[in-house]
N, C-alpha and C positions, 0 to 999 in steps of 0.2 A: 504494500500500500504506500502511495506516496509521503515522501517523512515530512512535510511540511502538514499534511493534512493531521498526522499522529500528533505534533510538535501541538498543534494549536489546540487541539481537540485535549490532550492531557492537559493544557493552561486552562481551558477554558471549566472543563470538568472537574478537578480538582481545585479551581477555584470558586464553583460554587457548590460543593460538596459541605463549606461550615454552614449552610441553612439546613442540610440533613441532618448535620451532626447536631446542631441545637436540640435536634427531636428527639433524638437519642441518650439525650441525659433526664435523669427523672430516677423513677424507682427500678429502674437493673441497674447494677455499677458496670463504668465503662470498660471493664475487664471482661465482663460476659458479652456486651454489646459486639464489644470488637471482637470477640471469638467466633458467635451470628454474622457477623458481619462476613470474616474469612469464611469462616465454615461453609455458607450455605453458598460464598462465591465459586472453589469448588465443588458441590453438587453440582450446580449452575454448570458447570464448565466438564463434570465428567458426565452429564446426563446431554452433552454434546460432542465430547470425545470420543466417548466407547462406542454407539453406535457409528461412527463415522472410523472408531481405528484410525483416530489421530493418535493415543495416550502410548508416545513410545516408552519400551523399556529399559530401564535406568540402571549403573552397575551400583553395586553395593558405594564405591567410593562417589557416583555422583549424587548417589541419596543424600550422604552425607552432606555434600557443600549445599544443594539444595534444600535440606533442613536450615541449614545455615545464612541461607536468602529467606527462608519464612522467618525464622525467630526475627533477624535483624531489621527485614520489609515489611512485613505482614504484622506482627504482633509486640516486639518488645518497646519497639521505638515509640510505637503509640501509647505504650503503656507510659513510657519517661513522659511525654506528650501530655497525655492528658492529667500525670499526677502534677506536673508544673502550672496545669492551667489553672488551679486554685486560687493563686498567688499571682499570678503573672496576667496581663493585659494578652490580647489576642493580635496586639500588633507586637508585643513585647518577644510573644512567644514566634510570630514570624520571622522578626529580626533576628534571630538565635537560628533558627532552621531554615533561613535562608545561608547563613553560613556554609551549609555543605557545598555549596560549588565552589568553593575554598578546600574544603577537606575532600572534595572527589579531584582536584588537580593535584591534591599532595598524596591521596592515597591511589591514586589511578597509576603516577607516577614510582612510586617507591615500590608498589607490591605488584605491578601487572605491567610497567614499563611503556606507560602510556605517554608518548610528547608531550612535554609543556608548550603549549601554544601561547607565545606574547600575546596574541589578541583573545584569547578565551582570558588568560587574567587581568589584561585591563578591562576588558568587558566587565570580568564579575568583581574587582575593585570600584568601578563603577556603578553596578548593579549595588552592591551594599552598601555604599554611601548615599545611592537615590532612598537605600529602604530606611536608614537611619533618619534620612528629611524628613521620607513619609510620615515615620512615628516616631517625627520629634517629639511631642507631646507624652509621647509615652515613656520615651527616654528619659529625659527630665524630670518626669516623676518618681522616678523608681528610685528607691527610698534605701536601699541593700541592709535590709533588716535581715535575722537569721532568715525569716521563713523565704524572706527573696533571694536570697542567694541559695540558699537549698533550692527553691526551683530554677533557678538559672542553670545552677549544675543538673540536675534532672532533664530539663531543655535537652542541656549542651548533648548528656550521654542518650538524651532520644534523637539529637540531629548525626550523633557518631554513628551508632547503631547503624541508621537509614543508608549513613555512605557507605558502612561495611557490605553493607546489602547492594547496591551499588559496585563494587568492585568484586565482590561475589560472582553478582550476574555478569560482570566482564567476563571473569573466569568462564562462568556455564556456556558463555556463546562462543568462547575462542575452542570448547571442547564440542560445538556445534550441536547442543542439546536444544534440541525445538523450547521458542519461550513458553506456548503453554502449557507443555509437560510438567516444566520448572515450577511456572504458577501455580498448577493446579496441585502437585505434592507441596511447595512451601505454602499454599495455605492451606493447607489440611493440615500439615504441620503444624504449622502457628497456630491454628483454632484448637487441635488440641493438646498444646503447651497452654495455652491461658484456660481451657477449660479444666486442667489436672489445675494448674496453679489457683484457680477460683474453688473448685471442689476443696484442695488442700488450706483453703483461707475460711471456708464455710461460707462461701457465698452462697447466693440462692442463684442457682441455674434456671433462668425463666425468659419470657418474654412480655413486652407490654401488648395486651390485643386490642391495641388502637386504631383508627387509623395514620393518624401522624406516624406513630414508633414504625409499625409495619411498612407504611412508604419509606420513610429514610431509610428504614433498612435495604427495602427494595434497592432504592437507590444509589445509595451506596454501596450494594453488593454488586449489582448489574453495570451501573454506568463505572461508577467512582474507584470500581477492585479489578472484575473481570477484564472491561473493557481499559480504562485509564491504565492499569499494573502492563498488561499487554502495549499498550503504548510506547509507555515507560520506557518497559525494560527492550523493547522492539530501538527504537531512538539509542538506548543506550548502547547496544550494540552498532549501529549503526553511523551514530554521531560521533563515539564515546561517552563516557559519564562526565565529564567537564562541562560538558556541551549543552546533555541533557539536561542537567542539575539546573541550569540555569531555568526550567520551569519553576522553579523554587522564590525565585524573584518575581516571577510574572504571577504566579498564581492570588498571592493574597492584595493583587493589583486591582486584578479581574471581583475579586471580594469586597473590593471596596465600590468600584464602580455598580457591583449591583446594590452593595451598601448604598450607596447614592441614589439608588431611585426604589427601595425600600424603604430604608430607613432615616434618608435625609441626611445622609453623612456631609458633611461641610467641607469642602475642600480648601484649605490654607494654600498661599503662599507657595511654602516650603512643603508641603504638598506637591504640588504642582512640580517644584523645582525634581523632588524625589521621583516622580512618573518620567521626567525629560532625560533623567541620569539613567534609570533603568530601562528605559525603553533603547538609552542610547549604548548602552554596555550590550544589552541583546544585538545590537546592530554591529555591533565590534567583533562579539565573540562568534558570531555565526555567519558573516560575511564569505570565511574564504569556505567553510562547507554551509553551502546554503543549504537549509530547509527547506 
């Protein structure tokens, strides 16, 4: 499929995935939701595999690294993720996990031997200074009380996590393992690591029978996992993870611009300034491999 079309469609969808995710908080803790969430993505994904005899077979060592893209993609990262959100502002928590296209140049580089590209880091030096203008506001509030810095480092290790997963999935395509094979074992994986980790906490393993709960879930299983992860990790291979990462900047863009005709977000200034930097960092870094 064309990768400009993947590029925009992941920005676009995972930037409006925090309106699901709002629906989704309530009475299941977000531990079970995100296990629902993977879990039912593969079904979703094997109740189109198997009869079609896409779901190839994996060696015992690709199980392994493939475990190791769901814990890191699918489930822990979000778990750092959302126990930061407590504490932390939802622009606060962008700023911190847009970071990974920082850490996917330095870990793309060191462990999979992926060029540094002069123009993929000024782009994403540009890209995180636009996201800094954006949520200046946010910046300057944040207060580094114990409980804020405890989630900042929670952030930080759920933005690590995500790039670990990221250089993973380099790994699985350079050993040319089809992406949805990947996906559909790392998230059965991840759905049941948090579901043993929820069991082992005494959580209650349930669902809300809403409508709200059941659409985001929908939503977020079909559009936001099966489809956006397949994007993703399709891009990633294709772009590299430098490249990719950089939906990481675009995405809580797109969340704010629908924030604006929901919710009446007010655009600043320095706002403004932040949209010009990162639009203009994506134009840097994606120049010489166009999308």
């Amino acid at each position: 499929m064309n990768t400009t079309f993947l590029y925009i469609y992941t920005v676009l969808v995972w930037g409006s995935t925090w309106i699901a995710i709002k629906y989704q908080l309530g009475d299941i803790s977000p531990m079970v939701s995100i296990a629902h969430r993977s879990g039912l993505s593969a079904l979703l994904m094997l109740a189109v595999m198997l009869p079609a005899r896409r779901l190839t077979r994996l060696s015992p060592r690709d199980h392994l690294f493939v475990l190791a893209q769901g814990l890191s993609m699918f489930s822990v990262n979000y778990l750092f993720i959302y126990a930061a959100a407590g504490e932390l502002t939802s622009g606060l928590i962008a700023v911190v996990f847009s970071t990974m296209v920082i850490l996917n140049i330095i870990n793309g580089a060191l462990f999979m031997g992926v060029p540094v590209s002069g123009a993929v880091v000024v782009g994403a030096v540009l890209g995180l200074v636009g996201m800094a203008c954006v949520f200046l506001p946010e910046l300057r509030a944040l207060d580094f009380s114990p409980a804020a810095v405890r989630a900042l480092v929670l952030c930080a290790l759920g933005t690590l996590c995500a790039s670990a997963g990221n250089i993973i999935a380099v790994r699985n395509h350079r050993q040319k393992l089809p992406v949805l094979t990947c996906n559909v074992w790392g998230m059965f994986y991840g759905s049941l690591a948090l579901y043993l980790l929820a069991g082992l906490r005494g959580e209650t393993i349930g669902i809300a029978w809403t409508a709200e709960y059941i659409g985001s879930l929908l939503y977020l299983s079909v559009f936001g996992s099966v489809l956006a992860f397949w994007a993703y990790v399709t891009l990633i291979g294709r772009i590299g993870p430098d490249r990719a990462s950089y939906t990481t900047l675009l995405f809580p863009i797109v969340a704010l611009l629908i924030s604006t005709v929901l919710e009446g977000f007010q655009w600043t200034l320095w706002a403004l300034v932040g949209l010009c930097l990162v639009l203009s960092g994506n134009w840097i870094a994606m120049r010489r491999n166009r999308v």
